[in-house]
PQR file of N, CA, C, O and H, with PARSE charges and radii, in Angstrom:
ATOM      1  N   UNK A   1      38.176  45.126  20.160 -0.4000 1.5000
ATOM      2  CA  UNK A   1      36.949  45.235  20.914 -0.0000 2.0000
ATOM      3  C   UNK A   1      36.395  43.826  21.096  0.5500 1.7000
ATOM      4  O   UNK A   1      36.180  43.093  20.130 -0.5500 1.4000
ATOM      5  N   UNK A   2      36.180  43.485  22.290 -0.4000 1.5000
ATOM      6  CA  UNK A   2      35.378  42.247  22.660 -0.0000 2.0000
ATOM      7  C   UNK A   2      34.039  42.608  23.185  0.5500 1.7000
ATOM      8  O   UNK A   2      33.745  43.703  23.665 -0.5500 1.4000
ATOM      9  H   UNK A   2      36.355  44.080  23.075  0.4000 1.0000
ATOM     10  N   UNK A   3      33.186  41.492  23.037 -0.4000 1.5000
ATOM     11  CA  UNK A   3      32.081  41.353  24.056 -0.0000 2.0000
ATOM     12  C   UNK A   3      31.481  39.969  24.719  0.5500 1.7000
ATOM     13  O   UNK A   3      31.711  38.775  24.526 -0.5500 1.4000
ATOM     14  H   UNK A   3      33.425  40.602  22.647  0.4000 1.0000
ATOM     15  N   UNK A   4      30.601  40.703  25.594 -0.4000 1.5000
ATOM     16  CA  UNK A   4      30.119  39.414  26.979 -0.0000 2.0000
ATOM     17  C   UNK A   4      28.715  39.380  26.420  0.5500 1.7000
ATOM     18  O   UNK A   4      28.496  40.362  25.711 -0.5500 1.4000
ATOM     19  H   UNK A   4      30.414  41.673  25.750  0.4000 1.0000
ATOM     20  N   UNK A   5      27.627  38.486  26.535 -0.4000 1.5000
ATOM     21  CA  UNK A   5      26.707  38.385  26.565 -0.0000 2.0000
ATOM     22  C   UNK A   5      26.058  37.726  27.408  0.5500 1.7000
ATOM     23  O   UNK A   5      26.935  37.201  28.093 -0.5500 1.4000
ATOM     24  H   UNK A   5      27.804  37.688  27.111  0.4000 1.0000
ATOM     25  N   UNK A   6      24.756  37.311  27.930 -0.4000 1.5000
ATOM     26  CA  UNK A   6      24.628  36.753  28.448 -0.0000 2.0000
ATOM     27  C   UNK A   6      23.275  37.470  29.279  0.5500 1.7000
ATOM     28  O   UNK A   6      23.020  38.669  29.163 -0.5500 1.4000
ATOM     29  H   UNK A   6      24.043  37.737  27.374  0.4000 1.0000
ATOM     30  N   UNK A   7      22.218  36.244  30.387 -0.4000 1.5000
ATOM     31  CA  UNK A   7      21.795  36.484  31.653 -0.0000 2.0000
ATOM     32  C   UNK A   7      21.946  36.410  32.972  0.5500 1.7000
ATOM     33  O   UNK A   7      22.130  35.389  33.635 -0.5500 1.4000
ATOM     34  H   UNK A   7      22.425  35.270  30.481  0.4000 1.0000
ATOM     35  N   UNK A   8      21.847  37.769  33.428 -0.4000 1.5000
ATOM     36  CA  UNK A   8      22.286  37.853  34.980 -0.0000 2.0000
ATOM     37  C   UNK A   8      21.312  37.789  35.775  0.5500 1.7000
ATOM     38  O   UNK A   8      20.357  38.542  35.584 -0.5500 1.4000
ATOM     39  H   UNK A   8      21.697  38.598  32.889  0.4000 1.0000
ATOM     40  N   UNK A   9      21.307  36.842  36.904 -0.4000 1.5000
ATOM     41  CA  UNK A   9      20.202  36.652  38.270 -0.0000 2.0000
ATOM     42  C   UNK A   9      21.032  37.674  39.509  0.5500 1.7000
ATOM     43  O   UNK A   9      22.185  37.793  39.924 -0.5500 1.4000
ATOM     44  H   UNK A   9      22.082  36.230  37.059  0.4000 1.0000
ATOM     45  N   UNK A  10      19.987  38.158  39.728 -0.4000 1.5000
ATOM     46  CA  UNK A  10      20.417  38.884  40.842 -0.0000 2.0000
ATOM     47  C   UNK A  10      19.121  39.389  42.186  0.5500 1.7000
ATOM     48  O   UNK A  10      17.998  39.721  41.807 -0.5500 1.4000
ATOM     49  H   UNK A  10      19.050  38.061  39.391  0.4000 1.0000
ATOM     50  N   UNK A  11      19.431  39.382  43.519 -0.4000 1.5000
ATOM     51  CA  UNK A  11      18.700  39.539  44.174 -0.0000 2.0000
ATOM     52  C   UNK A  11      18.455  40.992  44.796  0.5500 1.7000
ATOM     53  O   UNK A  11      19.294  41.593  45.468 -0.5500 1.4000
ATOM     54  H   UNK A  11      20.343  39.112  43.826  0.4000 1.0000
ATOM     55  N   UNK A  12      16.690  41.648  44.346 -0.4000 1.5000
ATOM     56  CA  UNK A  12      16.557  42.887  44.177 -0.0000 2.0000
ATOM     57  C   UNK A  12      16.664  43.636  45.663  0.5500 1.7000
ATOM     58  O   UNK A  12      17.461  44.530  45.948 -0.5500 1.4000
ATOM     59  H   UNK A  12      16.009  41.160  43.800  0.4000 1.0000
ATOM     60  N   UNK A  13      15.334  42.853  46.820 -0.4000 1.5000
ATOM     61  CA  UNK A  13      15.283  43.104  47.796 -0.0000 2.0000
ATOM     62  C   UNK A  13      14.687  41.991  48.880  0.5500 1.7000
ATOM     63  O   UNK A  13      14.145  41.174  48.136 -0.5500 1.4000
ATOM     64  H   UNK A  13      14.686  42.127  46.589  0.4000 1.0000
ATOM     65  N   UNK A  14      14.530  41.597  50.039 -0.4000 1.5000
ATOM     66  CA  UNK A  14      14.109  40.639  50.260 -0.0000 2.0000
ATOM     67  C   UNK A  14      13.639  39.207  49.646  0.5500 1.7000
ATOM     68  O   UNK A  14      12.532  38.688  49.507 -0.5500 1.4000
ATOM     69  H   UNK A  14      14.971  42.260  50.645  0.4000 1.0000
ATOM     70  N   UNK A  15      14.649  38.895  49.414 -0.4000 1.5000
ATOM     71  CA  UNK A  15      14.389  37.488  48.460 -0.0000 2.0000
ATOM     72  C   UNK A  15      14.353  37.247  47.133  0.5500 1.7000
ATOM     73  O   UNK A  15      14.495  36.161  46.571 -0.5500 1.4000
ATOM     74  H   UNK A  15      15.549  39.317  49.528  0.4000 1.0000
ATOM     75  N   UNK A  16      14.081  38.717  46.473 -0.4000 1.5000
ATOM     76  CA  UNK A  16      13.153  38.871  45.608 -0.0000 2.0000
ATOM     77  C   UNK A  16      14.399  38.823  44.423  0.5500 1.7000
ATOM     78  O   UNK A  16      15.342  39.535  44.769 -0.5500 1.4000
ATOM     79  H   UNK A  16      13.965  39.599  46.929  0.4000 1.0000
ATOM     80  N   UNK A  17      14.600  38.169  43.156 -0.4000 1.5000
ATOM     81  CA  UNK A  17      15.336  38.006  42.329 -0.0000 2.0000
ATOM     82  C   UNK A  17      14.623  38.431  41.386  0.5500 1.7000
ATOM     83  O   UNK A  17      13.412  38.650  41.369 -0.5500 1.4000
ATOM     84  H   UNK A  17      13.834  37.591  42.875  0.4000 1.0000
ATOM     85  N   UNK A  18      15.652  38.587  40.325 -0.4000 1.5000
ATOM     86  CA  UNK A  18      15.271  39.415  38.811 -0.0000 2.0000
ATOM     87  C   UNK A  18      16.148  38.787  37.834  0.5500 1.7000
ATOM     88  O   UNK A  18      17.299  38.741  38.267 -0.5500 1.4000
ATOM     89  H   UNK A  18      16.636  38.409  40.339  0.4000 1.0000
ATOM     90  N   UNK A  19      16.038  38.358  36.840 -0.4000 1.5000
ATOM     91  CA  UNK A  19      16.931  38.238  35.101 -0.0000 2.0000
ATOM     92  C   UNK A  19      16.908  39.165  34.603  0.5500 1.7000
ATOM     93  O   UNK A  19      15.861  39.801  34.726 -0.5500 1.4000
ATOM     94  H   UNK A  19      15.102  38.395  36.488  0.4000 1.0000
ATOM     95  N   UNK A  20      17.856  39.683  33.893 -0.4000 1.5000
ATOM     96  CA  UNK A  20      18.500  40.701  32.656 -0.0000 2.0000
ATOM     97  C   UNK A  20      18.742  40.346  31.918  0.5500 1.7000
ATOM     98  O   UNK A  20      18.837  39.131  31.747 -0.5500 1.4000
ATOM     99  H   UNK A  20      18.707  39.166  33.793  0.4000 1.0000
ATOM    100  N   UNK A  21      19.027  41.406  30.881 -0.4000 1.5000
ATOM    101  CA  UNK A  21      20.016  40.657  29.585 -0.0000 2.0000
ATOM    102  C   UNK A  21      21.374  41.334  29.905  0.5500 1.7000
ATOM    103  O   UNK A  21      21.250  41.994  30.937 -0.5500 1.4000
ATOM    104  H   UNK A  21      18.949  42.394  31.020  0.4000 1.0000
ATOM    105  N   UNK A  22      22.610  41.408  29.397 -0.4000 1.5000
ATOM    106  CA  UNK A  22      22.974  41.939  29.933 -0.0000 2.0000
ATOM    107  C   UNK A  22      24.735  41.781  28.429  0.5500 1.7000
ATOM    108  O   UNK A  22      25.381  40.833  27.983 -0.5500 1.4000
ATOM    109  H   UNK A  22      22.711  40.872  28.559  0.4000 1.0000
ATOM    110  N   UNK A  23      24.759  43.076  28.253 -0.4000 1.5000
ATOM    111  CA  UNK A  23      26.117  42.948  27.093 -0.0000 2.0000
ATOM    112  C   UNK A  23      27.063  43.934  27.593  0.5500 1.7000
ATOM    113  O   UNK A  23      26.762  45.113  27.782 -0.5500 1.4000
ATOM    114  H   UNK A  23      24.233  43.846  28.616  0.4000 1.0000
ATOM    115  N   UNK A  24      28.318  43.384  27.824 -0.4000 1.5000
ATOM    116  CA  UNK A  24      29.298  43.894  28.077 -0.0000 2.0000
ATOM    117  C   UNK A  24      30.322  44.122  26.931  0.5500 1.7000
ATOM    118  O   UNK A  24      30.907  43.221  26.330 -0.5500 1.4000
ATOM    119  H   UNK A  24      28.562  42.427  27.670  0.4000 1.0000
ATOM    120  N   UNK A  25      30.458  45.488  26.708 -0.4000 1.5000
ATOM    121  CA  UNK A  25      31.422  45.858  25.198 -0.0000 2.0000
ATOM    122  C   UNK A  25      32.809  46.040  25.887  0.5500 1.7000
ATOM    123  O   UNK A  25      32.787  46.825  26.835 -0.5500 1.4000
ATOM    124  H   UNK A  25      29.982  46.220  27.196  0.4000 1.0000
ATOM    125  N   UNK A  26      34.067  45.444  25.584 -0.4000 1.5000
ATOM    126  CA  UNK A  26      35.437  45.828  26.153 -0.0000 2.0000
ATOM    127  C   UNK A  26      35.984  46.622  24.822  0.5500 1.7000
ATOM    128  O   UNK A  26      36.039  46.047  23.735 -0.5500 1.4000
ATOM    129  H   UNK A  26      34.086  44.806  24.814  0.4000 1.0000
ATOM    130  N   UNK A  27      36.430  48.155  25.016 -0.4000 1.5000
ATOM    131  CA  UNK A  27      37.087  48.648  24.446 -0.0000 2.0000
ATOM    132  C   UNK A  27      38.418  49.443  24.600  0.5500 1.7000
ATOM    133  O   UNK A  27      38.624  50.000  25.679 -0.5500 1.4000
ATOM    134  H   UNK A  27      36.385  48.622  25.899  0.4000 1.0000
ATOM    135  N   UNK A  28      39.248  49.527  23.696 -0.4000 1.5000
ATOM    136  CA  UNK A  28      40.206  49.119  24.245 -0.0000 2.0000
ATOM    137  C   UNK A  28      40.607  50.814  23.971  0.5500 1.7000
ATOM    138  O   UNK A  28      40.052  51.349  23.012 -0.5500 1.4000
ATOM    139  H   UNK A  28      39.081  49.075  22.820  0.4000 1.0000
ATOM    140  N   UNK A  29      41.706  51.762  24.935 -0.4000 1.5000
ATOM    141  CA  UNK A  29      41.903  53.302  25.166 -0.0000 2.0000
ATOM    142  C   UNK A  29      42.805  53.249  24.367  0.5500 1.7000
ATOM    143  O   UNK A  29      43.698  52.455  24.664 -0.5500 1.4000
ATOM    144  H   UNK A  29      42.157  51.328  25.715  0.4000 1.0000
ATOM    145  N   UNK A  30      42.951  53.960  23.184 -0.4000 1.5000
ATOM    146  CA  UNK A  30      43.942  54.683  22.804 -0.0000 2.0000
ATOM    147  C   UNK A  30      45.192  55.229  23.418  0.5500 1.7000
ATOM    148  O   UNK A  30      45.099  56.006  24.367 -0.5500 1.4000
ATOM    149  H   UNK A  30      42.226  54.604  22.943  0.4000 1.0000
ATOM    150  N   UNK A  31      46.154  54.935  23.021 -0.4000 1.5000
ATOM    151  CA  UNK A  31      47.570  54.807  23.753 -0.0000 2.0000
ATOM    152  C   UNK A  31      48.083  54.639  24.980  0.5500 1.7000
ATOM    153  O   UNK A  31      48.940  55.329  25.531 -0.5500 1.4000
ATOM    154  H   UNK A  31      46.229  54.303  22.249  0.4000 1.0000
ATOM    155  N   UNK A  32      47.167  53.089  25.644 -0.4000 1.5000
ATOM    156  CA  UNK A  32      46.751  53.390  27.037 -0.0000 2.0000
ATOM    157  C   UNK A  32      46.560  51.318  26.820  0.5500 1.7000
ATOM    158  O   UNK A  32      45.951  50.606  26.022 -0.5500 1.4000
ATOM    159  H   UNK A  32      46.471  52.528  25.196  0.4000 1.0000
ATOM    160  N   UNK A  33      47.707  50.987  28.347 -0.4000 1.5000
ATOM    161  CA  UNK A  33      47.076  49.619  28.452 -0.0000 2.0000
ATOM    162  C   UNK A  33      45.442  49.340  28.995  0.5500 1.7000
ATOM    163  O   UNK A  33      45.090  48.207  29.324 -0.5500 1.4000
ATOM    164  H   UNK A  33      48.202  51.566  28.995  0.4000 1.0000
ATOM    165  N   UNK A  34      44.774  50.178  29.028 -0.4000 1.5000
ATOM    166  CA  UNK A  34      43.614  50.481  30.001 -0.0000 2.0000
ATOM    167  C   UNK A  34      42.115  50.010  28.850  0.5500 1.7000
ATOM    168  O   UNK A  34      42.204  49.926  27.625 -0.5500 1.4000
ATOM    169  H   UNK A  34      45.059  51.099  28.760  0.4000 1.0000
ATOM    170  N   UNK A  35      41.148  49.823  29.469 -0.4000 1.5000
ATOM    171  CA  UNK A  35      40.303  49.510  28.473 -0.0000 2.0000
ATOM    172  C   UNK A  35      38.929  50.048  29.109  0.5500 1.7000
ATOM    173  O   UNK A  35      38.973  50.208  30.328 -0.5500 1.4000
ATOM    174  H   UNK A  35      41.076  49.892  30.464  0.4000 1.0000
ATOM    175  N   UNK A  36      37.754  50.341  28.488 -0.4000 1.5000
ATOM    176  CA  UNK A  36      36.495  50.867  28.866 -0.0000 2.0000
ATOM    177  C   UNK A  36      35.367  49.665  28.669  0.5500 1.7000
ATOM    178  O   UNK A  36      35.376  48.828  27.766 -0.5500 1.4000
ATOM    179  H   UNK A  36      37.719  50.211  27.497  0.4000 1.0000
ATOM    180  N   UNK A  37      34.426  49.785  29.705 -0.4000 1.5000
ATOM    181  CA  UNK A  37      33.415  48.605  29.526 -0.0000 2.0000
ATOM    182  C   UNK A  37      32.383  49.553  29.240  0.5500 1.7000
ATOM    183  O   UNK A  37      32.064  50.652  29.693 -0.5500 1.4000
ATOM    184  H   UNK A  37      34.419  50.465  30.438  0.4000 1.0000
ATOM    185  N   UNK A  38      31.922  48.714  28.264 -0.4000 1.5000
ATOM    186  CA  UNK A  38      30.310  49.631  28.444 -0.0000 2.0000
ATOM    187  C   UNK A  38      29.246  48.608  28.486  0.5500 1.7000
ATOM    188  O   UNK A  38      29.446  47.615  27.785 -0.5500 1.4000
ATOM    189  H   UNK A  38      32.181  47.821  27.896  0.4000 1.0000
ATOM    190  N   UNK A  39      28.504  48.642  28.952 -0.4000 1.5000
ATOM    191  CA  UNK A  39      27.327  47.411  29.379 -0.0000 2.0000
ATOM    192  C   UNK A  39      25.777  48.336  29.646  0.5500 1.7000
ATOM    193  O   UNK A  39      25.388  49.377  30.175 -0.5500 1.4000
ATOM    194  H   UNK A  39      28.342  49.449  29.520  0.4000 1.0000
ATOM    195  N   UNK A  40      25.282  47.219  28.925 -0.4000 1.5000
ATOM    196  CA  UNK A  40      23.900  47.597  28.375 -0.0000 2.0000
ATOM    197  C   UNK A  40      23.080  46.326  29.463  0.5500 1.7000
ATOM    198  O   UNK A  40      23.454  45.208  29.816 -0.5500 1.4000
ATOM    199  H   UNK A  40      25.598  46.374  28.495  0.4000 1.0000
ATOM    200  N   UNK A  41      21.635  47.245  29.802 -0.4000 1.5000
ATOM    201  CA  UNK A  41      21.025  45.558  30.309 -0.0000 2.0000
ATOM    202  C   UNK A  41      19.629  46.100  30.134  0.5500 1.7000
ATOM    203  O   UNK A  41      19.277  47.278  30.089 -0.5500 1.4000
ATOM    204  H   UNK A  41      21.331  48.154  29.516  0.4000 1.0000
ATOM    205  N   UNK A  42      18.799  44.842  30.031 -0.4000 1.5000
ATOM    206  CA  UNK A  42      17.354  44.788  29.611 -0.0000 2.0000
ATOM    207  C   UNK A  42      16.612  43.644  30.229  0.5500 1.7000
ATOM    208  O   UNK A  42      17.079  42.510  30.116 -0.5500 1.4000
ATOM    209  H   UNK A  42      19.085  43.885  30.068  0.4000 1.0000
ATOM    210  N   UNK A  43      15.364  43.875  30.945 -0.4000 1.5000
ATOM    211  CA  UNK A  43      14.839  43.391  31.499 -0.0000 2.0000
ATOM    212  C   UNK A  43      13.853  42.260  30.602  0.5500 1.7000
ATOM    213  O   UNK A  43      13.177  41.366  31.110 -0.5500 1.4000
ATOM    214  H   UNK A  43      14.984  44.795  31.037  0.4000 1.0000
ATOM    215  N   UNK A  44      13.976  42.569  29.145 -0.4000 1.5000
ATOM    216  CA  UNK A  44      13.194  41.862  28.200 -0.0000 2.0000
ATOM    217  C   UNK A  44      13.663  40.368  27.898  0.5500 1.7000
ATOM    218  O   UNK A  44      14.326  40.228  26.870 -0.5500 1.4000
ATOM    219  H   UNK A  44      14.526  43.296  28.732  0.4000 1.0000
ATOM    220  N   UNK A  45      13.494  39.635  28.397 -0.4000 1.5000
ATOM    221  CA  UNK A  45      14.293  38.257  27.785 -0.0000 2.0000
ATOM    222  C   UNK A  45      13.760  37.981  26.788  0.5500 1.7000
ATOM    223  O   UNK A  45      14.439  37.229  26.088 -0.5500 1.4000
ATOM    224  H   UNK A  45      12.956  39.749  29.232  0.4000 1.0000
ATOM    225  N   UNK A  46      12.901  38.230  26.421 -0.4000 1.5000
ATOM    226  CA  UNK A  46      12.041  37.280  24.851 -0.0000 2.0000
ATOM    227  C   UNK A  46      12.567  37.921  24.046  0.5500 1.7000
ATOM    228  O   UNK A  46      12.816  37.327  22.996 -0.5500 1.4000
ATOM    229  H   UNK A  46      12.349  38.840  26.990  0.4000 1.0000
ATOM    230  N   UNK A  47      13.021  39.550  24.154 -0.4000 1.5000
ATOM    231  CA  UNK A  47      13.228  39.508  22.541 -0.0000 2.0000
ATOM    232  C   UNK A  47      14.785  40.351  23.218  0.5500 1.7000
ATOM    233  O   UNK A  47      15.048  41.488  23.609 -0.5500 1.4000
ATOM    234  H   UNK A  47      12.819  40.032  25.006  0.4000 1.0000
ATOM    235  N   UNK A  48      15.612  38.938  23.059 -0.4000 1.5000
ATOM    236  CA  UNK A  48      17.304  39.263  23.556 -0.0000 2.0000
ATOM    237  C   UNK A  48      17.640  39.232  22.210  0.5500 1.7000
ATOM    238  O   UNK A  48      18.549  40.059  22.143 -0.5500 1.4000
ATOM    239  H   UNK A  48      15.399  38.014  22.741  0.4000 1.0000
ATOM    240  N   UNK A  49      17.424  38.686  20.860 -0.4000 1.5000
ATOM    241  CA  UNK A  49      18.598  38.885  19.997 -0.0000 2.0000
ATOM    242  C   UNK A  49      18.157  40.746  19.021  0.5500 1.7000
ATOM    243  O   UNK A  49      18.860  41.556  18.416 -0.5500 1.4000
ATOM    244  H   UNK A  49      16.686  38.014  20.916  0.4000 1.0000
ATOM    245  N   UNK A  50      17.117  40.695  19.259 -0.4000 1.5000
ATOM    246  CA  UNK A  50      17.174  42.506  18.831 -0.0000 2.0000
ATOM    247  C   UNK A  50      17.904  43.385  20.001  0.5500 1.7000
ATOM    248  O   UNK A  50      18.475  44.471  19.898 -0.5500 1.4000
ATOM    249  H   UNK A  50      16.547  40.037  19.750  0.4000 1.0000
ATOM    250  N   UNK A  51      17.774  42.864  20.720 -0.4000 1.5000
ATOM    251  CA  UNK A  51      18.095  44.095  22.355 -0.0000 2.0000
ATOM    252  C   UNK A  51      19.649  44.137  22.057  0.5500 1.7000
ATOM    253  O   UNK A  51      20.221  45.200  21.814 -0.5500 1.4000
ATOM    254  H   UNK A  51      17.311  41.981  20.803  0.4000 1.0000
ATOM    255  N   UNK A  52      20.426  42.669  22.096 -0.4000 1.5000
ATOM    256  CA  UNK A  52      21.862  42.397  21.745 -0.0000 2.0000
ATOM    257  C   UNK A  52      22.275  43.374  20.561  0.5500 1.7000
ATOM    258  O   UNK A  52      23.251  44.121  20.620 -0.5500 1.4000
ATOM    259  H   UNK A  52      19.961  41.806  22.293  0.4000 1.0000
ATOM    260  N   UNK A  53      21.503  43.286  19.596 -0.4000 1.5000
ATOM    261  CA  UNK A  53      21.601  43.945  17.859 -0.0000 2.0000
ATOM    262  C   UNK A  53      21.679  45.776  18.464  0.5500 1.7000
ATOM    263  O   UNK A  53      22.584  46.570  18.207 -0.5500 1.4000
ATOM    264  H   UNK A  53      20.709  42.679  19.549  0.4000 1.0000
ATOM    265  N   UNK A  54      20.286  46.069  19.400 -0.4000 1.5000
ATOM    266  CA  UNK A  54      20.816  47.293  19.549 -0.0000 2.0000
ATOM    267  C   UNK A  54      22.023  47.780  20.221  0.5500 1.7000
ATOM    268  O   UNK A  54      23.003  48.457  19.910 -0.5500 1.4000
ATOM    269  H   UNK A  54      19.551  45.424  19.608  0.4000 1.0000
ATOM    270  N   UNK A  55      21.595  47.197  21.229 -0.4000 1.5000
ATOM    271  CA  UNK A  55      22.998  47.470  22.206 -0.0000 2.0000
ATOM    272  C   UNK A  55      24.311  47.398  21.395  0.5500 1.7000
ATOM    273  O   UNK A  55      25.064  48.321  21.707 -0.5500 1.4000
ATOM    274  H   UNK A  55      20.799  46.647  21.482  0.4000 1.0000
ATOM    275  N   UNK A  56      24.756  46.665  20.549 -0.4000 1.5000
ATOM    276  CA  UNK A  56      25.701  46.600  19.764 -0.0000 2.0000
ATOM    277  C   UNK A  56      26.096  48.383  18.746  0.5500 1.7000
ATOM    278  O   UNK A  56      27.068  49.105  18.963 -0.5500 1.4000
ATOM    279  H   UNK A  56      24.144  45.915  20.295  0.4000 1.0000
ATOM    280  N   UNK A  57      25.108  48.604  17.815 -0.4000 1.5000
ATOM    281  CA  UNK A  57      24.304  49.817  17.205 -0.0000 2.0000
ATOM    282  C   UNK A  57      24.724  50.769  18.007  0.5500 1.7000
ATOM    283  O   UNK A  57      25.244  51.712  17.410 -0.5500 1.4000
ATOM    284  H   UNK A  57      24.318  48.017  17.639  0.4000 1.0000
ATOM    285  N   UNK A  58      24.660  50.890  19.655 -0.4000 1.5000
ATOM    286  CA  UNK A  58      24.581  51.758  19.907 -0.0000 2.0000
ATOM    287  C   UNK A  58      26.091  51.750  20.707  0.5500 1.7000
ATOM    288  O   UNK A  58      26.497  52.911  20.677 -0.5500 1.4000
ATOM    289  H   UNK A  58      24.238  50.125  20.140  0.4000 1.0000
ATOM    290  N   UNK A  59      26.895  51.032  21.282 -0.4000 1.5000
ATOM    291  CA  UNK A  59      28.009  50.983  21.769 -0.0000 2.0000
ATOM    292  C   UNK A  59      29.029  51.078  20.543  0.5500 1.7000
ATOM    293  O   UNK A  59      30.251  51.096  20.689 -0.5500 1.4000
ATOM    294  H   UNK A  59      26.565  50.088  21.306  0.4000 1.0000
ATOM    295  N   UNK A  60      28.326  51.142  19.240 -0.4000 1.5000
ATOM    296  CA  UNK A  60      29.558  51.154  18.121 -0.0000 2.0000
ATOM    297  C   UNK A  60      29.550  52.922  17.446  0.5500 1.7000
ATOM    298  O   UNK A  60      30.250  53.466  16.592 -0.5500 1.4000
ATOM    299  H   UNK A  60      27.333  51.127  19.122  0.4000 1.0000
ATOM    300  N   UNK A  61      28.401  53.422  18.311 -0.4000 1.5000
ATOM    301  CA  UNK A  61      29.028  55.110  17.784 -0.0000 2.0000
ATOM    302  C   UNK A  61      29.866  55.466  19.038  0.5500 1.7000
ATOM    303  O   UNK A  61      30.244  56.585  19.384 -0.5500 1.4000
ATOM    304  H   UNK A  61      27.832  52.980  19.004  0.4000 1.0000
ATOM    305  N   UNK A  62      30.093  54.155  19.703 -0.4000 1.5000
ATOM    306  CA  UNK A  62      31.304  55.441  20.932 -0.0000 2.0000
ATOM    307  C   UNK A  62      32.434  55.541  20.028  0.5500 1.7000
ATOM    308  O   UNK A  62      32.728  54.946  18.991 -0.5500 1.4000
ATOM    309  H   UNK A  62      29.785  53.246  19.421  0.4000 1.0000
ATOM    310  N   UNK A  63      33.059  56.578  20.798 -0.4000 1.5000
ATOM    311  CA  UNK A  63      34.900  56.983  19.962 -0.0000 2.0000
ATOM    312  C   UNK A  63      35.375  57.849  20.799  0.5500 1.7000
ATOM    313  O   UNK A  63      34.748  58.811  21.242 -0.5500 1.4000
ATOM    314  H   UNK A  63      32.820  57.061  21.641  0.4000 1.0000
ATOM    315  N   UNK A  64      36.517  57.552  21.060 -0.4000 1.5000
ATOM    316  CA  UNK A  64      37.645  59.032  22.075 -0.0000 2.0000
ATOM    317  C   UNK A  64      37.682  59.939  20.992  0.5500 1.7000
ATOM    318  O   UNK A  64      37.604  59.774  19.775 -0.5500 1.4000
ATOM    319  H   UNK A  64      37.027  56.771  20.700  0.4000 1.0000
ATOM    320  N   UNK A  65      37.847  61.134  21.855 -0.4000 1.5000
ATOM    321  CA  UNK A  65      37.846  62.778  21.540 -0.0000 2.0000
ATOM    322  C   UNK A  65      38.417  63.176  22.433  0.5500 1.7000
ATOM    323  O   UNK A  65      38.010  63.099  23.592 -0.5500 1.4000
ATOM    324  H   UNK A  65      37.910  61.268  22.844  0.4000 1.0000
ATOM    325  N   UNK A  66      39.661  63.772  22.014 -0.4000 1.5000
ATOM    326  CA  UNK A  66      41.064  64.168  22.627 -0.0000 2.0000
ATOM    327  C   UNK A  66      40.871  65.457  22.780  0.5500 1.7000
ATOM    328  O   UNK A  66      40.331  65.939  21.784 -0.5500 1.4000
ATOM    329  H   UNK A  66      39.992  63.835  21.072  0.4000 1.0000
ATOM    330  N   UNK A  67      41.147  66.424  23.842 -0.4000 1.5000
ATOM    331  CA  UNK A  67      41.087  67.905  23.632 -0.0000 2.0000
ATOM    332  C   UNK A  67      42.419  68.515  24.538  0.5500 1.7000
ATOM    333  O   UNK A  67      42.718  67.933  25.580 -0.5500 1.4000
ATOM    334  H   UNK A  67      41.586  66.032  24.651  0.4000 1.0000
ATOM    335  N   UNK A  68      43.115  69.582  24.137 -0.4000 1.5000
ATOM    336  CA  UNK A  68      44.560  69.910  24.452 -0.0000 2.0000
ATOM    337  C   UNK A  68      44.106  70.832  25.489  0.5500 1.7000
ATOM    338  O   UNK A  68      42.892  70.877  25.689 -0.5500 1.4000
ATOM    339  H   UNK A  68      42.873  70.055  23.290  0.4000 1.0000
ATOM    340  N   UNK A  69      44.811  71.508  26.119 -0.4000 1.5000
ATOM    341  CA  UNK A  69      44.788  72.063  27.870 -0.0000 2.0000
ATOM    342  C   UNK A  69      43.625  73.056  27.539  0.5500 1.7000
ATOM    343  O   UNK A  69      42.835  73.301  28.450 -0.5500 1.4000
ATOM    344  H   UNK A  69      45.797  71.471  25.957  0.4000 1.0000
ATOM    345  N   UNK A  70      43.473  73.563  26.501 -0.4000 1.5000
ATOM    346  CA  UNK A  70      42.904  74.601  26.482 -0.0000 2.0000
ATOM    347  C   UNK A  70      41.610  74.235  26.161  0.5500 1.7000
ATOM    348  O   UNK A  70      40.872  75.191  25.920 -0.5500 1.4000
ATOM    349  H   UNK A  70      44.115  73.364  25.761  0.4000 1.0000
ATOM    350  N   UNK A  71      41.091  73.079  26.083 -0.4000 1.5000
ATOM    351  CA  UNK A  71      39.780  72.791  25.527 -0.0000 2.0000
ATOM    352  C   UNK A  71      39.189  72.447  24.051  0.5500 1.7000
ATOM    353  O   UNK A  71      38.146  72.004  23.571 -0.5500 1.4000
ATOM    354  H   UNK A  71      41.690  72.303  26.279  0.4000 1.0000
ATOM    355  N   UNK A  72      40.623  72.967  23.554 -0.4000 1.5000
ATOM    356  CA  UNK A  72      40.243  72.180  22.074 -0.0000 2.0000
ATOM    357  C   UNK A  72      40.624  71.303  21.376  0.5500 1.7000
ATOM    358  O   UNK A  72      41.831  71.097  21.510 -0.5500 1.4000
ATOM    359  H   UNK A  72      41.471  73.326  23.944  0.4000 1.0000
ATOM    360  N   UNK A  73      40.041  70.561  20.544 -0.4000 1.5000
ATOM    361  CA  UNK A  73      39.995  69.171  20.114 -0.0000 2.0000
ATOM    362  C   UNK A  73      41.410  69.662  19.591  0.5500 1.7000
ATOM    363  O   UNK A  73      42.008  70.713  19.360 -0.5500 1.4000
ATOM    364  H   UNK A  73      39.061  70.728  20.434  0.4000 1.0000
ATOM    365  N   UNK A  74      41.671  67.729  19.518 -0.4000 1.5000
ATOM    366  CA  UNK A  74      43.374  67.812  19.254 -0.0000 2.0000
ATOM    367  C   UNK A  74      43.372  66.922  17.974  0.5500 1.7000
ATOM    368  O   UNK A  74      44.428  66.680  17.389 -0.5500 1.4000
ATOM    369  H   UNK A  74      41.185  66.876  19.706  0.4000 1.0000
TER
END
């Protein structure tokens, strides 16, 4: 598992720009060259190293759950 951190500028509507926070989690698929992003973003810049801490917290209860034709877990 990797991650991105960082702030993104981006332009909302007429001119008008915005900053984020912005964490990108790379995880990687189970028996699969393929990988899942999950990305978190927050409009809070002052308080980026708690927002980072959650976002982390909360991208670390993901997990695959396999289920066989019939619908049940495998």
């Amino acid at each position: 598992m990797g991650r991105l951190t960082g702030v993104e500028e981006a332009d909302a509507a007429n001119g008008v720009s915005y900053r984020m926070l912005v964490m990108h989690t790379v995880v990687p698929v189970p028996g699969s060259r393929r990988v899942l992003v999950i990305t978190g973003y927050s409009p809070n810049l002052p308080l980026a190293d708690p927002l980072y801490d959650l976002f982390s917290a909360v991208t670390a209860t993901f997990s695959f759950e396999y289920a066989d034709a019939d619908g049940n877990d495998g």
